[in-house]
mmCIF file as Biopython writes it, N, C-alpha, C and O atoms, coordinates in Angstrom:
data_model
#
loop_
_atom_site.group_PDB
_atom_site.id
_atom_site.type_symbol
_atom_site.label_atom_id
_atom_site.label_alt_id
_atom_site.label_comp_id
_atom_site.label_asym_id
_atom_site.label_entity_id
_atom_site.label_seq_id
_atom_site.pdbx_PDB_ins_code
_atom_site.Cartn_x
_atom_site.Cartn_y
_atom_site.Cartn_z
_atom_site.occupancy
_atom_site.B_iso_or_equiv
_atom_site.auth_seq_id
_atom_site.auth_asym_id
_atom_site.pdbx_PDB_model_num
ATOM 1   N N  . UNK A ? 1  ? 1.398  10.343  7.004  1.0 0.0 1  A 1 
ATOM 2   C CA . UNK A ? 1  ? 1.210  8.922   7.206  1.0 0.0 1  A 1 
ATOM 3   C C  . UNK A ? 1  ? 2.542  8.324   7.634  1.0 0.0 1  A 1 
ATOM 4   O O  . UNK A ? 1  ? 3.691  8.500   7.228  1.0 0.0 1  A 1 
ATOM 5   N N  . UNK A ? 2  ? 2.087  7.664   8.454  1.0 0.0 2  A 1 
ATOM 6   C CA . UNK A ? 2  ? 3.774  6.734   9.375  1.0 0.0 2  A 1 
ATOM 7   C C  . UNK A ? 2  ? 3.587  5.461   9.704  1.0 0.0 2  A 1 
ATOM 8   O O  . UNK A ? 2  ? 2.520  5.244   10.277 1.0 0.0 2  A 1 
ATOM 9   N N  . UNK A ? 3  ? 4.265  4.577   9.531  1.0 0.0 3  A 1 
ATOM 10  C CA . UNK A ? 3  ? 3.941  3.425   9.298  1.0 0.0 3  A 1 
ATOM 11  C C  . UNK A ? 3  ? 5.344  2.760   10.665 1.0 0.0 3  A 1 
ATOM 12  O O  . UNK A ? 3  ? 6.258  3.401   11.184 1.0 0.0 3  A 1 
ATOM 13  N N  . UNK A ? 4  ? 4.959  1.332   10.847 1.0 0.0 4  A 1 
ATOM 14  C CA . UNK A ? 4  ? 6.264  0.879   11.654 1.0 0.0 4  A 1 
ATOM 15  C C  . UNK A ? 4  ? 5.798  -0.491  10.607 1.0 0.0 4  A 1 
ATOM 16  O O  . UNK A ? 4  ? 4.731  -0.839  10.101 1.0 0.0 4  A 1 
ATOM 17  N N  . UNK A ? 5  ? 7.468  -1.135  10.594 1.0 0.0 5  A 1 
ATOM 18  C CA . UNK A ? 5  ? 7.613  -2.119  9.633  1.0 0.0 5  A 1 
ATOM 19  C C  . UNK A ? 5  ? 8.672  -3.080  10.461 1.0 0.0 5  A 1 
ATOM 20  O O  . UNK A ? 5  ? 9.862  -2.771  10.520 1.0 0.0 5  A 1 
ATOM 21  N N  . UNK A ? 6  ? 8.159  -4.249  11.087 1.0 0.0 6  A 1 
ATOM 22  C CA . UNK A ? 6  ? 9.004  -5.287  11.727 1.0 0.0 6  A 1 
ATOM 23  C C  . UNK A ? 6  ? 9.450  -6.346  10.216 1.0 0.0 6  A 1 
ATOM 24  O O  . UNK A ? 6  ? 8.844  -6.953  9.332  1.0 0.0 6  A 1 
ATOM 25  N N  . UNK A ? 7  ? 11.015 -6.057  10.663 1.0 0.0 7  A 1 
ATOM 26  C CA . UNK A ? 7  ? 11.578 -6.874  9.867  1.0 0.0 7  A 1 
ATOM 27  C C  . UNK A ? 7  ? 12.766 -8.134  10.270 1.0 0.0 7  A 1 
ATOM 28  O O  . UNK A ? 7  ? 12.570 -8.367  11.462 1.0 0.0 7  A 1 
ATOM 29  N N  . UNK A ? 8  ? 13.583 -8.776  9.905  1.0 0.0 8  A 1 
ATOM 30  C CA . UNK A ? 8  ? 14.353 -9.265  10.050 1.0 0.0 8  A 1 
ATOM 31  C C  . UNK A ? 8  ? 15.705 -9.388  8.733  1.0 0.0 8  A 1 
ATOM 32  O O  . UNK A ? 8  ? 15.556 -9.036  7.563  1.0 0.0 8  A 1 
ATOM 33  N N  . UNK A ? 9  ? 16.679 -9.840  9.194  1.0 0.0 9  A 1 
ATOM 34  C CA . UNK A ? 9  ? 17.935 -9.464  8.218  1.0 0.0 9  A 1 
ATOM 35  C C  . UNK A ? 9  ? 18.009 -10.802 6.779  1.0 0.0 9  A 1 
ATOM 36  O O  . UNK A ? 9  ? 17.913 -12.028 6.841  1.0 0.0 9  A 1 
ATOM 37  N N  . UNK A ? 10 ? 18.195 -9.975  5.732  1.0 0.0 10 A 1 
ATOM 38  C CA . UNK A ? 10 ? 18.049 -11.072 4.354  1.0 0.0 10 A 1 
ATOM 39  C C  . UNK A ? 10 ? 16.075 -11.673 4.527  1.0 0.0 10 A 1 
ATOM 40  O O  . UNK A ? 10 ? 15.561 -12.785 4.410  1.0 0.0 10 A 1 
ATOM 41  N N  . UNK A ? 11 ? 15.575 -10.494 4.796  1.0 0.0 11 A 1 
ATOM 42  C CA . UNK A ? 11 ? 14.037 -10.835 3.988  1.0 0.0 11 A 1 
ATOM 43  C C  . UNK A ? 11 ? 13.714 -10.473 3.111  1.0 0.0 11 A 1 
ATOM 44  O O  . UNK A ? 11 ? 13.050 -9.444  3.242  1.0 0.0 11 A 1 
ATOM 45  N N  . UNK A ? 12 ? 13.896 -10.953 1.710  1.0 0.0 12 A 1 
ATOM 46  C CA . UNK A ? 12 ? 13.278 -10.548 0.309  1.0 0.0 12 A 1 
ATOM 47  C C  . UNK A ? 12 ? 11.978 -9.526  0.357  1.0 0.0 12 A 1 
ATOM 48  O O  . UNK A ? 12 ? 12.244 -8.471  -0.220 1.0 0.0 12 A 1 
ATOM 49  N N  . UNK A ? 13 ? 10.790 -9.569  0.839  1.0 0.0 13 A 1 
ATOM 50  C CA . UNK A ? 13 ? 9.744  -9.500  1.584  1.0 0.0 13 A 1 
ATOM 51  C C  . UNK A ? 13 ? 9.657  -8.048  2.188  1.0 0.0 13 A 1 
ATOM 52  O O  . UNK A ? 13 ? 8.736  -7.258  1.980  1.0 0.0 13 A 1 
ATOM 53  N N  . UNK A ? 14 ? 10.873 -7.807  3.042  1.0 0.0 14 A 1 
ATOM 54  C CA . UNK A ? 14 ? 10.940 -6.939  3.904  1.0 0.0 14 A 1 
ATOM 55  C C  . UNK A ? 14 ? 11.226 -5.673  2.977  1.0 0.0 14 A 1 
ATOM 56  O O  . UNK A ? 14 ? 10.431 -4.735  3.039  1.0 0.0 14 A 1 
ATOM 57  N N  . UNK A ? 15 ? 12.323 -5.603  2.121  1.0 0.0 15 A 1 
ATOM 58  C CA . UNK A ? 15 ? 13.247 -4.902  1.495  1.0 0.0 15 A 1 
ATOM 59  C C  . UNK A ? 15 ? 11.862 -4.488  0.373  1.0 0.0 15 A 1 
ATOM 60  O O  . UNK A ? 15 ? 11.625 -3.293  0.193  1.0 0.0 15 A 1 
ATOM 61  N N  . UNK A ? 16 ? 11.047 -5.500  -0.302 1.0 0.0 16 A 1 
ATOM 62  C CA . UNK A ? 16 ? 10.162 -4.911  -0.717 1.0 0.0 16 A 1 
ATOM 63  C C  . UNK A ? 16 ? 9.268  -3.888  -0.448 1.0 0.0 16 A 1 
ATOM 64  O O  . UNK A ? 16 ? 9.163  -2.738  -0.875 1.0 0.0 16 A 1 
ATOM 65  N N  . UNK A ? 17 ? 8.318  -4.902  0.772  1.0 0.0 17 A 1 
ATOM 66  C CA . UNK A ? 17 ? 7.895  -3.686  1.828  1.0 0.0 17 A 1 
ATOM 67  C C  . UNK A ? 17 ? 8.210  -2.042  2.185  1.0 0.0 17 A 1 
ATOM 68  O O  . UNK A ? 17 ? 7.359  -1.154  2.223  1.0 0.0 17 A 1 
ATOM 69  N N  . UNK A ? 18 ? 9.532  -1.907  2.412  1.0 0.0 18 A 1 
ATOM 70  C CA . UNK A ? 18 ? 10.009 -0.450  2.385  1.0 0.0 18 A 1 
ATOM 71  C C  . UNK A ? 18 ? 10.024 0.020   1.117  1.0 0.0 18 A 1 
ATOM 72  O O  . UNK A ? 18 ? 9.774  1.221   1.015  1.0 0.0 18 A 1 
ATOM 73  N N  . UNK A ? 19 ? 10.255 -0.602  0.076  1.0 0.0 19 A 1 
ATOM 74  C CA . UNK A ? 19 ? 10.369 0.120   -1.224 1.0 0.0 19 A 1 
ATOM 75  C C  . UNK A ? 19 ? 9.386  0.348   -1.823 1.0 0.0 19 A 1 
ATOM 76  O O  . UNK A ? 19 ? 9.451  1.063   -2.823 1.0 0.0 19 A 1 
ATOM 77  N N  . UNK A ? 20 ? 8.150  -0.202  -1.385 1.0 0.0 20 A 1 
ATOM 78  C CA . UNK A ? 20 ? 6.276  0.245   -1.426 1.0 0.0 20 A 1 
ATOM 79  C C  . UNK A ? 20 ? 5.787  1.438   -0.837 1.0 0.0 20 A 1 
ATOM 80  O O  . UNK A ? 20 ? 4.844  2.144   -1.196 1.0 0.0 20 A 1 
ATOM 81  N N  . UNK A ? 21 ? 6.753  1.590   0.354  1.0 0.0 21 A 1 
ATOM 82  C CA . UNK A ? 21 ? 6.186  2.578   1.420  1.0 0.0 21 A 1 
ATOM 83  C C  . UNK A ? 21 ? 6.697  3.876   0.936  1.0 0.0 21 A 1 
ATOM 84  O O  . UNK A ? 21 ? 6.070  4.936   0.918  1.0 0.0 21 A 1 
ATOM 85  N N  . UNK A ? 22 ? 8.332  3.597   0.411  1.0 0.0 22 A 1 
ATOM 86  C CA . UNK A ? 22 ? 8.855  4.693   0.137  1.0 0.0 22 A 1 
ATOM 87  C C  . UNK A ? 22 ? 8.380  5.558   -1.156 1.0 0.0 22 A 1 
ATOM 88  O O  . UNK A ? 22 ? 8.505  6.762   -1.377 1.0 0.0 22 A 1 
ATOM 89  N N  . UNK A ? 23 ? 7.771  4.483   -1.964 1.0 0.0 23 A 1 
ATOM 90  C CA . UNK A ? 23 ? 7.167  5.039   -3.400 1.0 0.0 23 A 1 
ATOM 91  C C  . UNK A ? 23 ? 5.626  5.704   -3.178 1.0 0.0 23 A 1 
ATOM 92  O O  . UNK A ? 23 ? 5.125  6.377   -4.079 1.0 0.0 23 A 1 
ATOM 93  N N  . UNK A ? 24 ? 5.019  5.496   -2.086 1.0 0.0 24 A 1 
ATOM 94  C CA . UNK A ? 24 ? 3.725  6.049   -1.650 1.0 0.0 24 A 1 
ATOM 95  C C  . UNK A ? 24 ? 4.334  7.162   -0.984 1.0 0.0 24 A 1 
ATOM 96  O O  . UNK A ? 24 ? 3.480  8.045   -1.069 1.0 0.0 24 A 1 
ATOM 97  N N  . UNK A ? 25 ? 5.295  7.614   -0.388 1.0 0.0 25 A 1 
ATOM 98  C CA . UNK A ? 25 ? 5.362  8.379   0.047  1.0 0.0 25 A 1 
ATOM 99  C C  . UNK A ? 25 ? 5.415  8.446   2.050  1.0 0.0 25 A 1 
ATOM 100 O O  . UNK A ? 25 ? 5.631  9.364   2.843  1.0 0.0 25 A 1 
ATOM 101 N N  . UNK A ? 26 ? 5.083  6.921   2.218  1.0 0.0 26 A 1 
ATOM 102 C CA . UNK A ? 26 ? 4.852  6.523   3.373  1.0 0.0 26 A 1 
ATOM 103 C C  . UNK A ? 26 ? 6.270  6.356   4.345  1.0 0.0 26 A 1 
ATOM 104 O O  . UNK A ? 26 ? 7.089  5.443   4.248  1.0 0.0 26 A 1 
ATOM 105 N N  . UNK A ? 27 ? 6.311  7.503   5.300  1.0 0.0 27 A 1 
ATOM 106 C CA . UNK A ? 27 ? 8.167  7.229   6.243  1.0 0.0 27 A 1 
ATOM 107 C C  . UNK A ? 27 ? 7.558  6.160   6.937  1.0 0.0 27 A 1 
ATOM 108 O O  . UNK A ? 27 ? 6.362  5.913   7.094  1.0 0.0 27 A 1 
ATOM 109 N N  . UNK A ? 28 ? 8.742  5.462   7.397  1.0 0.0 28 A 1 
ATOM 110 C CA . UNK A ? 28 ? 8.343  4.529   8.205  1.0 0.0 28 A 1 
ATOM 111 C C  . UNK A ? 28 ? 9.806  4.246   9.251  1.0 0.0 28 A 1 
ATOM 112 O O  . UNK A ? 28 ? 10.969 4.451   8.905  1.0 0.0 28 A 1 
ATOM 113 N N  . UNK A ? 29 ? 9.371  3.763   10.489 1.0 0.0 29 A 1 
ATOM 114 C CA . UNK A ? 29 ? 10.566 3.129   11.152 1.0 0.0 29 A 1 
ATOM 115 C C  . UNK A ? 29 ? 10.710 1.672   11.783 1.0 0.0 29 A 1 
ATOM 116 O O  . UNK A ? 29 ? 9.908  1.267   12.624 1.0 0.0 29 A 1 
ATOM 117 N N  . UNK A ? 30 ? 11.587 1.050   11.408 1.0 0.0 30 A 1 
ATOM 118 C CA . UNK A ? 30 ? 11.887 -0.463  10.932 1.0 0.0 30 A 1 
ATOM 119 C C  . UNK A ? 30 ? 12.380 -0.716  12.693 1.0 0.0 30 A 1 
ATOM 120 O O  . UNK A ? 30 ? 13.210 -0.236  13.466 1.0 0.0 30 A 1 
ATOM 121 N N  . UNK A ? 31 ? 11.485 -1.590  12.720 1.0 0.0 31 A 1 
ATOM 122 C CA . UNK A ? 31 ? 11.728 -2.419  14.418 1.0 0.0 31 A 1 
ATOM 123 C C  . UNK A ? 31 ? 12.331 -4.040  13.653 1.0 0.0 31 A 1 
ATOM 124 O O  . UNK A ? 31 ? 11.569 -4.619  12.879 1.0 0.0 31 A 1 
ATOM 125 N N  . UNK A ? 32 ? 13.554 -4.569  13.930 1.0 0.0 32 A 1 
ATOM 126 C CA . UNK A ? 32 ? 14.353 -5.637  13.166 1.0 0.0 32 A 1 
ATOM 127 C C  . UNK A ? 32 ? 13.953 -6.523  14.787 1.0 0.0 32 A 1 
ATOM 128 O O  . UNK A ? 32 ? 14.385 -6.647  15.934 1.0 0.0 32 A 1 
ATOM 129 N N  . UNK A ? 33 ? 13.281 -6.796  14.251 1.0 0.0 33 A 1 
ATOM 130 C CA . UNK A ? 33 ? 12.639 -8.031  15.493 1.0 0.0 33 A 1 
ATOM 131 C C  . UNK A ? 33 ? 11.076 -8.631  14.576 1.0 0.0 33 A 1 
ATOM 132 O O  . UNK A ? 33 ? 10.543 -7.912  13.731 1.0 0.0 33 A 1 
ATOM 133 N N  . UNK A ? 34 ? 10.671 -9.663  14.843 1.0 0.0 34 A 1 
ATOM 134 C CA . UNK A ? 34 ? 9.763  -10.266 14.742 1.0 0.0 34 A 1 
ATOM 135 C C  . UNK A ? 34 ? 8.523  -9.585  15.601 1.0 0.0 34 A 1 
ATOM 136 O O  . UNK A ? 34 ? 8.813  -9.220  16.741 1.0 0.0 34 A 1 
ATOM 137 N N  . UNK A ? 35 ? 7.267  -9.398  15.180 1.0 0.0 35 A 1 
ATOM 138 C CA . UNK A ? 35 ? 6.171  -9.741  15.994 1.0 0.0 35 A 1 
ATOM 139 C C  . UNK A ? 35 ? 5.292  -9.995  16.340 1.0 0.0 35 A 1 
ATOM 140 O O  . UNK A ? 35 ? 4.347  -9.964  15.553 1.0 0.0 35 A 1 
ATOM 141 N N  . UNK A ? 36 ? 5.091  -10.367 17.609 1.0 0.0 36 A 1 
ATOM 142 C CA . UNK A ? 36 ? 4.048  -11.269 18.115 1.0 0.0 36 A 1 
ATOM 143 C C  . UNK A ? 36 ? 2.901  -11.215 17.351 1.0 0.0 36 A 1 
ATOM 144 O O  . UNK A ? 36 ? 2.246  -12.253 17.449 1.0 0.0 36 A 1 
ATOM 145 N N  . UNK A ? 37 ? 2.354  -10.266 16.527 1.0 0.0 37 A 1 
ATOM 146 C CA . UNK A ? 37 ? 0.830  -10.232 16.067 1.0 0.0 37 A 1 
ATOM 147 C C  . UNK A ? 37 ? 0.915  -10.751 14.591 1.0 0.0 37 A 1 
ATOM 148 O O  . UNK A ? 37 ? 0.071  -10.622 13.704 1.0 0.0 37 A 1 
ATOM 149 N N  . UNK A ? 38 ? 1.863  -11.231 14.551 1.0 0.0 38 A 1 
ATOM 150 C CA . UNK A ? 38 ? 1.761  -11.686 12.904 1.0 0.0 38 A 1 
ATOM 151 C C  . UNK A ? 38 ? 3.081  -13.010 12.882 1.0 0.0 38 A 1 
ATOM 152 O O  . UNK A ? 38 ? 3.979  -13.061 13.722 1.0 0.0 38 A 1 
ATOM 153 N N  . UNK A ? 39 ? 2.944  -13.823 11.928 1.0 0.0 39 A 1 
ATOM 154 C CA . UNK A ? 39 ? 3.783  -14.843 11.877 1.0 0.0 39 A 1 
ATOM 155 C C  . UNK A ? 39 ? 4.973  -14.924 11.138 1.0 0.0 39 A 1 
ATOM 156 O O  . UNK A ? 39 ? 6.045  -15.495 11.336 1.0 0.0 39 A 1 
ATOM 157 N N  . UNK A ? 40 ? 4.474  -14.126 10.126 1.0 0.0 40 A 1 
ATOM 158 C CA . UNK A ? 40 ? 6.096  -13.711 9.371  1.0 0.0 40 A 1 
ATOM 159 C C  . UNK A ? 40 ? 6.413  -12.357 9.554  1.0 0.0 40 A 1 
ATOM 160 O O  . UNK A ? 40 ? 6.138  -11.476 10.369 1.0 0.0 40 A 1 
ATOM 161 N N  . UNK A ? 41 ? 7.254  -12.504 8.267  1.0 0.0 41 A 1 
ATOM 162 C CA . UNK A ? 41 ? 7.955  -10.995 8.222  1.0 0.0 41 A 1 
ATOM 163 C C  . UNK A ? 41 ? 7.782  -10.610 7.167  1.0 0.0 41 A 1 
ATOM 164 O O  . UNK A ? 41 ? 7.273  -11.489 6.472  1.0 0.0 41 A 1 
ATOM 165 N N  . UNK A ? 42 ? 8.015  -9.337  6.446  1.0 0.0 42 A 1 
ATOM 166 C CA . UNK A ? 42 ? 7.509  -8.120  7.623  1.0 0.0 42 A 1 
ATOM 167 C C  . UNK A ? 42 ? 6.146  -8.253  8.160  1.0 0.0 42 A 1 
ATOM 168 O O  . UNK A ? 42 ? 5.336  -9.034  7.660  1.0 0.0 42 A 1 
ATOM 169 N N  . UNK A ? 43 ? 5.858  -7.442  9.253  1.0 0.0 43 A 1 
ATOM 170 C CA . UNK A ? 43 ? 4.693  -6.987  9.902  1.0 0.0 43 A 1 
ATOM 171 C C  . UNK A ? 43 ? 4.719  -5.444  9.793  1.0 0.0 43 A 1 
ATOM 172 O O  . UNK A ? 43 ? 5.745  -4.783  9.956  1.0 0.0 43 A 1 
ATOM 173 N N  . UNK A ? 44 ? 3.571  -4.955  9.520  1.0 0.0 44 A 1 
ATOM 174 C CA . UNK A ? 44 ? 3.571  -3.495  9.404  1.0 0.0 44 A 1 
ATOM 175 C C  . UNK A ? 44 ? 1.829  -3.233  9.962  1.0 0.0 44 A 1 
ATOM 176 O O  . UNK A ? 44 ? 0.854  -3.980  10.045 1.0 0.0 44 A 1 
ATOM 177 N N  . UNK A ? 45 ? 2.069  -1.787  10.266 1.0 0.0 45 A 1 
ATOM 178 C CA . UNK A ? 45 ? 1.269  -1.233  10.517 1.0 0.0 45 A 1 
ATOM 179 C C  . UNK A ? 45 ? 1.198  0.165   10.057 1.0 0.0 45 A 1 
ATOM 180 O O  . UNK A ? 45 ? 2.248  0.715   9.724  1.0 0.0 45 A 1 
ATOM 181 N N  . UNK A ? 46 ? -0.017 0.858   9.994  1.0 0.0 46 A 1 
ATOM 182 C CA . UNK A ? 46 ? 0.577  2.090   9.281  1.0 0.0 46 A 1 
ATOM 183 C C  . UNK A ? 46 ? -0.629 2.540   9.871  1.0 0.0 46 A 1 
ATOM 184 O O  . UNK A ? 46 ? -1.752 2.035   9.844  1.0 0.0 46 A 1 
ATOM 185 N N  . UNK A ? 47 ? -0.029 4.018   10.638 1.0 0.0 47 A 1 
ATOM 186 C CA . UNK A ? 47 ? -0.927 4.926   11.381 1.0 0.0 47 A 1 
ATOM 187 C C  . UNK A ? 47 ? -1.548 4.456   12.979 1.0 0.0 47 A 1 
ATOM 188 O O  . UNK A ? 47 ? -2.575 4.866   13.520 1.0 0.0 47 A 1 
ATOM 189 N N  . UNK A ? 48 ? -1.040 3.953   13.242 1.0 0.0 48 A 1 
ATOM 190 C CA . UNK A ? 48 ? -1.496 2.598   14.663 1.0 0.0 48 A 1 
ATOM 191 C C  . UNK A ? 48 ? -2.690 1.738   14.034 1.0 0.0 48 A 1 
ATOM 192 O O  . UNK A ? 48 ? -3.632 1.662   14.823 1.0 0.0 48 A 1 
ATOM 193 N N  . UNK A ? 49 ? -2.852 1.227   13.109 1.0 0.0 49 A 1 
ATOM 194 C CA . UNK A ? 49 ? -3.390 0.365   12.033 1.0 0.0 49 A 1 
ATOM 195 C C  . UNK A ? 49 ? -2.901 -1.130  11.689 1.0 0.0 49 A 1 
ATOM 196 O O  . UNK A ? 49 ? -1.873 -1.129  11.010 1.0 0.0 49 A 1 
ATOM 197 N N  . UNK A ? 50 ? -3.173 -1.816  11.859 1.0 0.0 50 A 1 
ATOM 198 C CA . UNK A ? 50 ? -2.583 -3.291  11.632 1.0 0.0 50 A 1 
ATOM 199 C C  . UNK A ? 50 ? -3.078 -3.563  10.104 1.0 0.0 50 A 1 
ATOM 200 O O  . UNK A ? 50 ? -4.211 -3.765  9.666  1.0 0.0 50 A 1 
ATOM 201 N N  . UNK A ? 51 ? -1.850 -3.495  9.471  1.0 0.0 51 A 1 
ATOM 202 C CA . UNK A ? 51 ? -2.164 -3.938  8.014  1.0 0.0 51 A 1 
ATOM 203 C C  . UNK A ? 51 ? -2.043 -4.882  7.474  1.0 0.0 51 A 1 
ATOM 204 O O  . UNK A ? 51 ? -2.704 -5.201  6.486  1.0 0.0 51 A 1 
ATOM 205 N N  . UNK A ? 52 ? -0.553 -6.017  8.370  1.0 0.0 52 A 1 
ATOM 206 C CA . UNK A ? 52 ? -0.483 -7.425  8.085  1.0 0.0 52 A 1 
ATOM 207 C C  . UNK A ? 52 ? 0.815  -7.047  7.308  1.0 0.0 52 A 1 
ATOM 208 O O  . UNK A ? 52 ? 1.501  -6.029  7.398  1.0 0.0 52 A 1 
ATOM 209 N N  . UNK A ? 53 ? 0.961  -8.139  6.527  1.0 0.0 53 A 1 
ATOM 210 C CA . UNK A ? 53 ? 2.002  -8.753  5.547  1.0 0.0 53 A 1 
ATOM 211 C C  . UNK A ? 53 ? 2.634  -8.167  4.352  1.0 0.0 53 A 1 
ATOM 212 O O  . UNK A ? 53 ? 1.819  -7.323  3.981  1.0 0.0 53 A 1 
ATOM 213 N N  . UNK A ? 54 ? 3.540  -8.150  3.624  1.0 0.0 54 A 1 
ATOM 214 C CA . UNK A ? 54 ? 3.648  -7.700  1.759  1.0 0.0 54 A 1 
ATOM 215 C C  . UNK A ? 54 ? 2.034  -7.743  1.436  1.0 0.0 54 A 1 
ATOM 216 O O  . UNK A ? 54 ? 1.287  -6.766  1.380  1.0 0.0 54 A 1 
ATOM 217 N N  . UNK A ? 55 ? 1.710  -9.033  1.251  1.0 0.0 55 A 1 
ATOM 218 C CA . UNK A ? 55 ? 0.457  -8.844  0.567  1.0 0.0 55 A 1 
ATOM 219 C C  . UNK A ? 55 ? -0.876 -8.068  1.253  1.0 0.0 55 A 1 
ATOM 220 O O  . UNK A ? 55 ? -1.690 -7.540  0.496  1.0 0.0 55 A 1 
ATOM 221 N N  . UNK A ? 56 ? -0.986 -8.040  2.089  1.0 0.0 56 A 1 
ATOM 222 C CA . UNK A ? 56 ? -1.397 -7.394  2.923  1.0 0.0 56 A 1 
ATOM 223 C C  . UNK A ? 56 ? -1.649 -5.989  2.667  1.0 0.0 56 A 1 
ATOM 224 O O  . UNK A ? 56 ? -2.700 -5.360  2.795  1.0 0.0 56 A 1 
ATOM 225 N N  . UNK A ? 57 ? -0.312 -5.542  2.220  1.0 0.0 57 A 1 
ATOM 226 C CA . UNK A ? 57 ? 0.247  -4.179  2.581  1.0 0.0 57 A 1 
ATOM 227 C C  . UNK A ? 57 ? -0.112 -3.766  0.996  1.0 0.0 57 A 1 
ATOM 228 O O  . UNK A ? 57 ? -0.745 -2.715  0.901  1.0 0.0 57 A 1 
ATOM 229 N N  . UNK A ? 58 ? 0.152  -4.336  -0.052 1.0 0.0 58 A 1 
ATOM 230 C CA . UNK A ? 58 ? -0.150 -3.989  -1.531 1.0 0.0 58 A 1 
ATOM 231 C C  . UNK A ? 58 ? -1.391 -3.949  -1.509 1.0 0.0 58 A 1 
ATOM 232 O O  . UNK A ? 58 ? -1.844 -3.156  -2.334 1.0 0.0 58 A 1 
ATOM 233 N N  . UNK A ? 59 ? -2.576 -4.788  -0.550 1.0 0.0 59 A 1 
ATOM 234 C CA . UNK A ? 59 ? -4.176 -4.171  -0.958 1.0 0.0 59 A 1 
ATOM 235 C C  . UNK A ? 59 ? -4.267 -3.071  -0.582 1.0 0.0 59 A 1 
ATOM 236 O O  . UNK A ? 59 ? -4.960 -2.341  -1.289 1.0 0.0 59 A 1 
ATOM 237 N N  . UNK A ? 60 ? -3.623 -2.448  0.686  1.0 0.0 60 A 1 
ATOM 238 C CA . UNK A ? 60 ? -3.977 -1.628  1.633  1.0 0.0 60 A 1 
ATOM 239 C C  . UNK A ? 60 ? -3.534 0.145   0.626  1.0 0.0 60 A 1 
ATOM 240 O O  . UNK A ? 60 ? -4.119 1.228   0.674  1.0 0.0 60 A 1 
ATOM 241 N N  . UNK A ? 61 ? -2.334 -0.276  -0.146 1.0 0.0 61 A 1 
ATOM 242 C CA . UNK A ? 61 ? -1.895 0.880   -1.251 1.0 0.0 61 A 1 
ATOM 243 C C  . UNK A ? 61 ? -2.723 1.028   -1.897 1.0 0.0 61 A 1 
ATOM 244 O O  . UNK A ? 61 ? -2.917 2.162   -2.334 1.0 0.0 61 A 1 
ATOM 245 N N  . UNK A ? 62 ? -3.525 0.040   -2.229 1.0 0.0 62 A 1 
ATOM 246 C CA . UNK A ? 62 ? -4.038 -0.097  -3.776 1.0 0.0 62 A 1 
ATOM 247 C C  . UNK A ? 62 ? -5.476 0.562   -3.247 1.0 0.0 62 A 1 
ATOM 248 O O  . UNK A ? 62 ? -6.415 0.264   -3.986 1.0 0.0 62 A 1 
ATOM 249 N N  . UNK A ? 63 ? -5.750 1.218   -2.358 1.0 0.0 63 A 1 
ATOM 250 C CA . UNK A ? 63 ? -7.286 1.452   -1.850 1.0 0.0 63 A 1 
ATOM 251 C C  . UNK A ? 63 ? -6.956 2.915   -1.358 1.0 0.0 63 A 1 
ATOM 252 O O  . UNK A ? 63 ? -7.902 3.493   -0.824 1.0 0.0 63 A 1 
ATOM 253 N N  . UNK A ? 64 ? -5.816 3.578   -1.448 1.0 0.0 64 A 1 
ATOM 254 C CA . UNK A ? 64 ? -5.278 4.690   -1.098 1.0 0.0 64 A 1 
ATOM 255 C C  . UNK A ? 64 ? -5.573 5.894   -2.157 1.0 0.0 64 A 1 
ATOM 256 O O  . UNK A ? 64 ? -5.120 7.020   -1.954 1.0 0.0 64 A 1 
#
C-alpha cells in the first residue's frame, strides 16, 4: 500500500497524517504543495484512491 500525502510547511494536520500512515504501515511520498482536489491540507490519497483529509484518512484506517 502507497499512499501520496500533499502537504504544506508547519501543518499540525499534516505531521499527523504521516504519523497514521507510518503506524499502519502505509509508505508514502509527500508532494509539499497544495491540491487542487481538496481545500486544505493534507490531501492524501492512498493506492490512486482519493481519501480526502486527517479526518478523512482516520475513517479510511479504521475500515482496514
Amino acid at each position: 500500500m502507497t499512499a501520496i500525502i500533499n502537504t504544506l510547511p508547519n501543518c499540525k494536520w499534516c505531521v499527523k497524517a504521516k504519523k497514521l500512515l507510518e503506524l499502519h504501515g502505509i509508505e508514502y511520498v509527500e508532494a509539499k504543495e497544495k491540491s487542487d482536489l481538496w481545500p486544505t491540507v493534507p490531501y492524501i490519497e492512498i493506492n490512486g484512491s482519493q481519501v480526502g483529509g486527517f479526518i478523512e484518512l482516520t475513517h479510511y484506517l479504521r475500515k482496514l
